[in-house]
C-alpha positions in Angstrom: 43.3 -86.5 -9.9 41.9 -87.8 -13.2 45.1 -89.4 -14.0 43.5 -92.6 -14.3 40.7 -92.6 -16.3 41.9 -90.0 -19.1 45.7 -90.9 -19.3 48.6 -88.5 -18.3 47.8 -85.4 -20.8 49.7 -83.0 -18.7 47.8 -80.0 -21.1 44.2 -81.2 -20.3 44.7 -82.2 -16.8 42.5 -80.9 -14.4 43.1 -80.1 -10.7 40.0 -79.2 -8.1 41.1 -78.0 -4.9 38.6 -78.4 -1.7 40.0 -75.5 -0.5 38.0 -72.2 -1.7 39.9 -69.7 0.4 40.8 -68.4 -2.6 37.4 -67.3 -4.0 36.4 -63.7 -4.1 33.4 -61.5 -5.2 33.6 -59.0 -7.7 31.2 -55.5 -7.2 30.9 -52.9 -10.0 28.7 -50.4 -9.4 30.2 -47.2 -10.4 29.9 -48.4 -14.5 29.4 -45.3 -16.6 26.6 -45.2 -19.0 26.9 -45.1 -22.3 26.3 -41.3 -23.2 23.3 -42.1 -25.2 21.8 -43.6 -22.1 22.8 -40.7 -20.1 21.6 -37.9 -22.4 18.1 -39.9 -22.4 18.3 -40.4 -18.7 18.5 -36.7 -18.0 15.4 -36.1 -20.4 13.3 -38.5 -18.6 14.1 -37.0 -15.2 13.0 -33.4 -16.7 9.5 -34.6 -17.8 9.0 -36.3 -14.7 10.0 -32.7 -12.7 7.7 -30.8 -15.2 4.5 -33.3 -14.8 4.9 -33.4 -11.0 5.1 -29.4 -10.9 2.1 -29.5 -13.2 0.4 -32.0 -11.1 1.4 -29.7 -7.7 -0.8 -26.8 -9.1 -3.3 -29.3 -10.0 -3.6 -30.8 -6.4 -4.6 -27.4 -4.5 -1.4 -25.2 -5.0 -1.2 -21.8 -5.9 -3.3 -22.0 -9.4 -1.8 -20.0 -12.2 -2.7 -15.6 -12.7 -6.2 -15.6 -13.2 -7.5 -12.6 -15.5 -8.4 -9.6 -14.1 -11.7 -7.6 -14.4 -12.1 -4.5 -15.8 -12.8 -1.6 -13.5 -15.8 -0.8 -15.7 -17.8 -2.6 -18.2 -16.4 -1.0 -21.6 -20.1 -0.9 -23.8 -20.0 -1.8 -27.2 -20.6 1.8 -28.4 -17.7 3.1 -26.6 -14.7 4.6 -29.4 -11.2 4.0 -28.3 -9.7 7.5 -28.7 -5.8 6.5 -27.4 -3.9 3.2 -26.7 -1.1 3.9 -24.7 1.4 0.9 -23.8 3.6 1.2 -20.8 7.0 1.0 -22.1 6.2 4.3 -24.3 4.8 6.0 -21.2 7.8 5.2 -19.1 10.3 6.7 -21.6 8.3 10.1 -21.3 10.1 12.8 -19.2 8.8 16.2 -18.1 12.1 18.0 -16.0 12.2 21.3 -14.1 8.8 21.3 -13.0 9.0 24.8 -10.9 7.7 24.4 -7.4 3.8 24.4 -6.6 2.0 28.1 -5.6 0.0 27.6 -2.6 -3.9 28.6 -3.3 -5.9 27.9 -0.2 -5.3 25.8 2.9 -8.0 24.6 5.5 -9.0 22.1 7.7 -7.1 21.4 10.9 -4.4 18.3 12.0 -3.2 16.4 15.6 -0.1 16.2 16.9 1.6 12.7 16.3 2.1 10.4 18.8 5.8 9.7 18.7 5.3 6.8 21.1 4.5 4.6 18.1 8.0 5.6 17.3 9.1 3.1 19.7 6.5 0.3 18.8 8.3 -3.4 18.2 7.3 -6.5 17.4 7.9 -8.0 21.5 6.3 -4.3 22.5 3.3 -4.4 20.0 0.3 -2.3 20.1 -3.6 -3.5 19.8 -5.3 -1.3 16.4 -8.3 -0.3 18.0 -11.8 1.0 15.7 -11.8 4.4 15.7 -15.4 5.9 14.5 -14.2 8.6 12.4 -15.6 9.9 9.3 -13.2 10.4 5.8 -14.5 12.7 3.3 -13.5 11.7 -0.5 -14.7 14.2 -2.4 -14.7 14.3 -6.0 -12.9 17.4 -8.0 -16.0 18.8 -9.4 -17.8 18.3 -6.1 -15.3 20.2 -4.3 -16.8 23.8 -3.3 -13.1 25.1 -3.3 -12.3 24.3 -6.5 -15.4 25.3 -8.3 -14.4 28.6 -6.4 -10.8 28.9 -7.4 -12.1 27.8 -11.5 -13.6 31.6 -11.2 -10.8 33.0 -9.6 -8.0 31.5 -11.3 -6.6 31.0 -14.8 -5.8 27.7 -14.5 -7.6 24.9 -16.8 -6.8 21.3 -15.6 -8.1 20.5 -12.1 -7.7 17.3 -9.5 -7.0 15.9 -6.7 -4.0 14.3 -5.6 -5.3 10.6 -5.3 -6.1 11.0 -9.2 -3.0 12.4 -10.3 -0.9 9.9 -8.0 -3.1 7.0 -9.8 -2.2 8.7 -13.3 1.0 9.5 -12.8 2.1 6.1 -11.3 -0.2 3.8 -14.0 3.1 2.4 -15.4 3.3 0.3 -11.7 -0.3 -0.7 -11.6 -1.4 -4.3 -12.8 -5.4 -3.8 -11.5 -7.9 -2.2 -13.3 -8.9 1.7 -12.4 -10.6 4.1 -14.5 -11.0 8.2 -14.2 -13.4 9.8 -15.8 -12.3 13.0 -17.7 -14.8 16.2 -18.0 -14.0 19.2 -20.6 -15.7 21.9 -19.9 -15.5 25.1 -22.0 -11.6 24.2 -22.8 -11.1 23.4 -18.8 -10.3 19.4 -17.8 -11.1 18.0 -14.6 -10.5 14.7 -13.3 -13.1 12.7 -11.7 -13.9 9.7 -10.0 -16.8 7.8 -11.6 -20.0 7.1 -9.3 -19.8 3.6 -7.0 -16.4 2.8 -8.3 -13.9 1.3 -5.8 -11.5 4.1 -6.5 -10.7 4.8 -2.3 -10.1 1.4 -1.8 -6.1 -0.2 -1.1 -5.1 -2.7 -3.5 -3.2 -5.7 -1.3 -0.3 -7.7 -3.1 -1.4 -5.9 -6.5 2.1 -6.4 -8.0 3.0 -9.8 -6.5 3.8 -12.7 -8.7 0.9 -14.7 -7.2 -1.8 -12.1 -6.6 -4.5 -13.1 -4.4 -7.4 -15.4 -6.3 -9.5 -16.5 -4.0 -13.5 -15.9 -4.9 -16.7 -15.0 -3.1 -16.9 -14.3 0.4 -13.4 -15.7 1.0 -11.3 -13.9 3.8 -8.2 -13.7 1.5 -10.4 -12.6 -1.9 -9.1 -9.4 -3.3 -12.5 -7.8 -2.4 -12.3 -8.7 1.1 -8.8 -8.0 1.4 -9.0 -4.9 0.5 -11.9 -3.6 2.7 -9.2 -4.8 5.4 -6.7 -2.5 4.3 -8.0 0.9 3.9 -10.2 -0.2 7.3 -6.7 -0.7 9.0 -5.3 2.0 7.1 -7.8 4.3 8.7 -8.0 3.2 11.7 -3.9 3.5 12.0 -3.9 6.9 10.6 -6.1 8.2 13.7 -5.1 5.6 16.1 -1.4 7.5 16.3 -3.0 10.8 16.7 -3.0 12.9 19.7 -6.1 13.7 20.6 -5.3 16.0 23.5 -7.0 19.2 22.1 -3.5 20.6 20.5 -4.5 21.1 17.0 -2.5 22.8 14.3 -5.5 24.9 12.4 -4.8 26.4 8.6 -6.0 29.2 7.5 -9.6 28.2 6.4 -11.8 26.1 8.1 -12.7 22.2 6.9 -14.8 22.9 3.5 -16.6 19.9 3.8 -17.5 20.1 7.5 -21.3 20.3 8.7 -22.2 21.6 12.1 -23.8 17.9 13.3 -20.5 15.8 12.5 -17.3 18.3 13.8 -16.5 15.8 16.5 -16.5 13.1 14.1 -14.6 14.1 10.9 -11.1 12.6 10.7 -8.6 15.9 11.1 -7.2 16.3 7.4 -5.3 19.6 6.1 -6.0 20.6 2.6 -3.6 22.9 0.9 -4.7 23.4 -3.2 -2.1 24.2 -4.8 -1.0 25.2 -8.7 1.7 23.8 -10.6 2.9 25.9 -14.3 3.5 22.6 -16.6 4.9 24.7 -19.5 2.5 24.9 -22.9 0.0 27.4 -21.3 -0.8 24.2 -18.5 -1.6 25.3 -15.5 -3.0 22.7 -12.9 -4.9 23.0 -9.8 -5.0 20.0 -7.1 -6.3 19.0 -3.7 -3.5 17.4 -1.7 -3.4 16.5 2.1 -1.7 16.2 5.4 -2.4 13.5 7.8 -0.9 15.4 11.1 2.1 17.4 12.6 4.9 17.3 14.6 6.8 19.8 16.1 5.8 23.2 17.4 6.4 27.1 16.9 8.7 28.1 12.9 9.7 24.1 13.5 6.3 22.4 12.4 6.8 19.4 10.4 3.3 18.1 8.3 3.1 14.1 7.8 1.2 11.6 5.7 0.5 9.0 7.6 -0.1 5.3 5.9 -0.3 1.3 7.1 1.2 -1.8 5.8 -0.6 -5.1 6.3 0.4 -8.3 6.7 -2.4 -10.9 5.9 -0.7 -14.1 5.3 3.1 -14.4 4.8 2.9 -17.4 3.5 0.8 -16.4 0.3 2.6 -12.6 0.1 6.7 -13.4 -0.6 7.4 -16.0 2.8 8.4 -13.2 4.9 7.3 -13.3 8.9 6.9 -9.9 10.0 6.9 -11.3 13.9 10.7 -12.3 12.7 11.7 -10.3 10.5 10.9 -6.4 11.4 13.3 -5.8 14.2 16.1 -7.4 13.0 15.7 -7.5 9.3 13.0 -4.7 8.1 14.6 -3.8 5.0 14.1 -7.6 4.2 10.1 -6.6 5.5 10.4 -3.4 3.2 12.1 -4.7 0.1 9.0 -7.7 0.1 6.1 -4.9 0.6 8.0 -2.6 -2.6 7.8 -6.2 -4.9 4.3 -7.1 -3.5 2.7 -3.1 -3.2 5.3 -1.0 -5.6 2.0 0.7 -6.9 0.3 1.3 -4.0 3.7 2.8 -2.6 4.2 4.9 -5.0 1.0 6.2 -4.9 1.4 7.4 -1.4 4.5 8.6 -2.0 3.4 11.1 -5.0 0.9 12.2 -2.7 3.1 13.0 -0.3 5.3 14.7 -2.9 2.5 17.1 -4.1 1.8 18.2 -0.8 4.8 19.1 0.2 5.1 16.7 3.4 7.9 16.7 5.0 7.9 13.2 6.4 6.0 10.3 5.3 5.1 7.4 7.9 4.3 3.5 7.3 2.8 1.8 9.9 3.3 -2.5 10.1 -0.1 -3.5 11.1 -0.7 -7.3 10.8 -3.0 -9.8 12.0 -3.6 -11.6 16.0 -4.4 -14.6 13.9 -4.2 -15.3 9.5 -7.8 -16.8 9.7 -9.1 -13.6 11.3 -9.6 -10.7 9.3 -11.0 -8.6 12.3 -8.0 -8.0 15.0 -4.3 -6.9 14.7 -1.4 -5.1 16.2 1.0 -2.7 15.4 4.3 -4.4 15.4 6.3 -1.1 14.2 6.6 1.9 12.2 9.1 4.0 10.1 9.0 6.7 8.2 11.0 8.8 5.4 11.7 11.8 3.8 9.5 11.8 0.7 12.0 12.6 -2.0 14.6 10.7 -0.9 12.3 7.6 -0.2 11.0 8.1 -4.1 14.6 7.6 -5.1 14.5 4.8 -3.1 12.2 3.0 -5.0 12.7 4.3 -8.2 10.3 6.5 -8.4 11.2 8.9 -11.3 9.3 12.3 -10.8 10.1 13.5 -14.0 8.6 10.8 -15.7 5.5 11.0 -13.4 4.8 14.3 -14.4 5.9 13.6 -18.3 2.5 10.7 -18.4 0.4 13.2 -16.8 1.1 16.1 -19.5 1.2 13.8 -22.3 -2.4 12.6 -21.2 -3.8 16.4 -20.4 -2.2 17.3 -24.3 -4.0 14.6 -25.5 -7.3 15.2 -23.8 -6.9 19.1 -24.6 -6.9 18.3 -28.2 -10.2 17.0 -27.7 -13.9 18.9 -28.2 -15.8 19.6 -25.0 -17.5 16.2 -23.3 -16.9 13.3 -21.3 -14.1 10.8 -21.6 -13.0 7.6 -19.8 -9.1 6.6 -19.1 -9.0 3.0 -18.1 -6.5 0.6 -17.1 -6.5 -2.2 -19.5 -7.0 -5.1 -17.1 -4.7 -7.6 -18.0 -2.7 -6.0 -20.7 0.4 -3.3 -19.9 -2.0 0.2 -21.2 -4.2 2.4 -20.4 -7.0 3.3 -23.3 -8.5 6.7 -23.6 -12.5 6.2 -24.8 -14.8 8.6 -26.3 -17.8 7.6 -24.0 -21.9 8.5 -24.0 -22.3 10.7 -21.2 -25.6 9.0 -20.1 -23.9 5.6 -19.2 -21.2 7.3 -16.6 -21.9 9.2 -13.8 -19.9 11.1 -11.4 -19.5 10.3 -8.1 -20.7 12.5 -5.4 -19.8 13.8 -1.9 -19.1 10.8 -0.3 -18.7 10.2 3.5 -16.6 7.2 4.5 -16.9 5.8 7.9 -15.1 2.7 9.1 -18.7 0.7 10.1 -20.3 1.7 7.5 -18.3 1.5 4.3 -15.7 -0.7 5.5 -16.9 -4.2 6.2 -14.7 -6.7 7.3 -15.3 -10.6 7.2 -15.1 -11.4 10.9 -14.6 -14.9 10.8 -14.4 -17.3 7.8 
């Protein structure tokens, strides 16, 4: 076409056609990066996933463990005898513990309702308040024991909610204390004066405890008046109370004439253990109810698992999950409770029950700490559900002789063992006698003792 103007140069001629048929677009957009670029991309993302995480907690999430306070104020005069640390404590084994020697038994029980037996989540069952009195009383407070101290050679004394506490510390991330008396070469264990000893721990072992502060439905505090209010309320709830008792020996030792219609039916068998090295021990252990009748009688411990919120206690819906899935209900309770599990199983251990019995109890509504149901229960064979859980009964009894040989070598006095609050040990302290007191016979009643937020 340019012929003309620039000559006939065939190898500089250029030719533009109209037609652009021929034209196409080129996309490429699966280029790899260089690697540098890639290695630096990857980085970036990272940062950017740890500062939104960090800003997540920072918006109103679930805030990060805060410490924990100490069951007691340690004063600055207090001597720390011992520092035991967990792992050393759960290496400690004491095997072939021979079988307890009955002592005394009193009190009375009711017959268990086995229709809770059939209890489901889409057949639930309204807790109802139940104005029952529950006597904790104190080892050295306990007129059977300072009996059986004259009677018997035996020179370490209890009850079972202290040894369970003791001899399950390794599981316990809260603070508890017990106080220790020596008299004339004798030990007895004792729980110190307006400490919160009775009272359930909820979602103690969790990963994200509950944090909340003040008057908060959810704050430990509050959460735990809930519990042991439910938990006694459950325990008498699935009672008979048809006038068919099961009556020991003795009569209730802590009974007085004006309150026998009132008292909460508990049997109390004492019992002895031999723990080898001239240790002999003497406890208070007890049975919730019976079942059965005639040479077939079958004594229970009877205990409640609440649900509060599943959203803050391992995302687990009870209303779904317990009749189709309750070992997935279960397995969450033994990561959030372990302690408190154990507990309740070592007491059922040292008195001999034959079955032990969890009640689900959760709330009608998660912002109302004052009305649930029953959506079902289950229940075990104590042994067998401690080797469910890993409960090692040789190394519960091996903490609880290595702590009596330690306080034995000790002169005559009063001595503190404390749960370090947010460290994995218990201390042993050498304390003043005038700043601790022991606590005396104390009468719980649900209305009284037991207060639950209504509404927040």
């Amino acid at each position: 076409k340019y012929q003309s103007t620039f000559g006939s140069m065939q190898q500089y001629a250029y030719y533009h056609e109209e037609d652009e048929s021929t034209f196409q677009h080129v996309f490429k957009t699966n280029v790899p990066k260089p690697l540098y670029q890639r290695g630096r991309y990857m980085r970036n993302q990272q940062k950017k996933q740890q500062q939104q995480h960090r800003n997540r907690w920072n918006r109103g999430g679930h805030p990060p463990i805060k410490n924990r306070d100490a069951s007691v104020t340690v004063r600055p005069g207090w001597k720390v005898i011992e520092e035991m640390d967990f792992p050393r404590l759960s290496k400690l084994s004491l095997p072939n513990v021979d079988d307890p020697k009955d002592l005394y038994l009193c009190g009375s029980l009711e017959c268990y309702d086995k229709t809770y037996d059939r209890v489901t989540v889409k057949n639930e069952k309204k807790l109802t308040r139940i104005n029952r009195i529950f006597h904790k009383v104190t080892t050295t407070d306990d007129p059977v024991i300072r009996q059986l101290t004259k009677t018997e050679n035996c020179n370490v004394y209890a009850t079972d909610a202290i040894l369970s506490t003791i001899m399950c510390c390794t599981r316990s991330s809260n603070s508890w204390d017990v106080v220790v008396q020596k008299i004339a070469g004798k030990l007895f264990f004792d729980k110190r004066d307006d400490s919160e000893f009775d009272l359930l721990t909820v979602s103690e072992t969790s990963s994200e405890p509950p944090q909340e502060e003040g008057n908060s439905l959810n704050s430990p505090r509050n959460l735990s008046l809930e519990a042991t209010f439910i938990n006694h309320n459950f325990s008498q709830q699935v009672l008979r109370n048809d006038g068919n008792r099961y009556k020991f020996e003795h009569e209730n030792p802590f009974l007085d004439e004006d309150e026998e219609d009132e008292v909460a039916p508990v049997g109390y068998r004492y019992r002895k253990w031999n723990l080898g090295n001239d240790i002999s021990l003497v406890a208070r252990t007890e049975h919730d109810s019976f079942q059965g009748g005639g040479n077939d009688v079958q004594f229970i411990n009877i205990k409640a698992l609440n649900e509060w919120d599943s959203k803050y206690s391992g995302g687990v819906d009870w209303r779904q999950k317990l009749d189709t899935q309750r070992g997935a209900v279960l397995a969450n309770e033994l990561k959030n409770n372990a302690c408190k599990l154990a507990k309740w199983t070592v007491q059922a251990i040292l008195a001999g029950s034959d079955q032990i019995k969890f009640g689900y109890v959760s709330r009608v509504n998660v912002r109302d700490s004052t009305k649930h149901m029953i959506l079902g229960t289950q229940q075990f064979k104590p042994m067998e559900f401690a080797n469910q859980i890993n409960l090692n009964m040789d190394n519960a009894w091996g903490i609880l002789r290595c702590i009596i040989d330690m306080c034995m070598k000790l002169p005559d006095g009063k001595y503190l063992i404390m749960k370090d609050p947010n460290k994995a040990m218990i201390r042993l302290y050498d304390n003043p006698r005038q700043h601790l007191r022991v606590r005396r016979r104390r009468k719980m009643r649900n209305k009284v003792t037991v207060r639950v937020t209504s509404k927040p």
